[in-house]
C-alpha positions in Angstrom: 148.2 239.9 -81.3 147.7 241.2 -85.2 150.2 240.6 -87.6 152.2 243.4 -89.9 152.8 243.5 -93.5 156.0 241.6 -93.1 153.6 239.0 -91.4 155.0 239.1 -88.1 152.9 239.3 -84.8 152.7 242.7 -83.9 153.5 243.3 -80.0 150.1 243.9 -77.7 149.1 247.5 -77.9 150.6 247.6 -73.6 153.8 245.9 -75.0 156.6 248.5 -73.9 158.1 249.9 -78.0 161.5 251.1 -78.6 160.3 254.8 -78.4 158.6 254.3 -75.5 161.5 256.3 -73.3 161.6 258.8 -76.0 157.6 258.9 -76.0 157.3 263.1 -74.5 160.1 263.9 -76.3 158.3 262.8 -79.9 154.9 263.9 -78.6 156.6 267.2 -78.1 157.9 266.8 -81.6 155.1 266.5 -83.5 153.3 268.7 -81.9 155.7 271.3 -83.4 155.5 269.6 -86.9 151.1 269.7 -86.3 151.6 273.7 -85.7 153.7 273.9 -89.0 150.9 272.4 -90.8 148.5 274.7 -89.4 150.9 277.7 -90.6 150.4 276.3 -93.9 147.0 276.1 -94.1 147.4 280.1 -92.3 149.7 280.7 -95.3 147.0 279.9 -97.7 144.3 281.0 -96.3 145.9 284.2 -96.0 147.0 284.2 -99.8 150.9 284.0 -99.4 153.5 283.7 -101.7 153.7 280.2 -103.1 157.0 280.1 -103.0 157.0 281.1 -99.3 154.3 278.0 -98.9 156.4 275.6 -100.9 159.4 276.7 -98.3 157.7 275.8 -95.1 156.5 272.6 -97.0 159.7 271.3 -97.4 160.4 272.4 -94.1 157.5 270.5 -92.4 158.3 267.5 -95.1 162.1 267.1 -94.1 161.0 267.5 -89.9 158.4 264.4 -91.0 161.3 262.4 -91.9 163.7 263.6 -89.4 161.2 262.3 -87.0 160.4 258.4 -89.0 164.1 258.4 -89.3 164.5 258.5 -85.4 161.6 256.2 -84.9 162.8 253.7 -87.6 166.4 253.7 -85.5 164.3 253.1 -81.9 162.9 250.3 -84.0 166.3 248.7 -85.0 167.6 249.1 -81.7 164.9 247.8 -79.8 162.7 245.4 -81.5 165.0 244.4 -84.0 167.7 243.6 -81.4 165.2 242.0 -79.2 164.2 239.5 -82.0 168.0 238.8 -82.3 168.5 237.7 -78.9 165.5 235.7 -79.1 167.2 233.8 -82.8 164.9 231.5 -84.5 163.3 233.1 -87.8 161.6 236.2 -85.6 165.2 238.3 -86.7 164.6 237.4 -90.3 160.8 238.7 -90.2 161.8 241.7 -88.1 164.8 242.5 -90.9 161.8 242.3 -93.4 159.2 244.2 -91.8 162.3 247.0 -91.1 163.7 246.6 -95.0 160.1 247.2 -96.2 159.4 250.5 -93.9 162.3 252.0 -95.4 161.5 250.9 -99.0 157.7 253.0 -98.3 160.0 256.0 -96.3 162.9 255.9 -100.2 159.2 256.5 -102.1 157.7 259.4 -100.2 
């Protein structure tokens, strides 16, 4: 096992994660946000507008966060809850390893 940030052991890359029954549904997801990048580097490649370019970058940005926002939730449900149910200072570590994910997503 490796340990996070937060210093707490990481689950075993085949350890089942809270988006794991959400996993198609976010592959399909960024696979959308991937093909809005590409239109950007299209856009400016092709010269376009930079106001028209600064659109679909805020565009792309917000479907970034959209998407961490979700995964940050599977997190809390999942992992966070499971540390719970376990007690002992696991819930405190997982609290700090959630805390400080959304401390790095408030500075983007």
């Amino acid at each position: 096992m490796t340990t996070t940030e937060a210093g707490v052991e990481a689950p075993s890359e085949n350890a089942t994660h809270g988006y794991h029954k959400q996993k198609d549904e976010h592959l399909k997801r960024l696979r959308r946000i991937e093909g809005q990048i590409r239109g950007l580097q299209r856009m400016v490649d092709e010269d376009v507008y930079c106001i028209d370019i600064l659109t679909q970058v805020s565009a792309s940005t917000k479907a970034l966060q959209s998407f961490a926002l979700q995964l940050l939730e599977e997190h809390l449900r999942h992992c966070v809850a499971d540390a719970a149910v376990k007690g002992g200072d696991e819930i405190d570590a997982k609290v700090q390893e959630a805390t400080q994910a959304i401390a790095r997503m408030l500075r983007t």
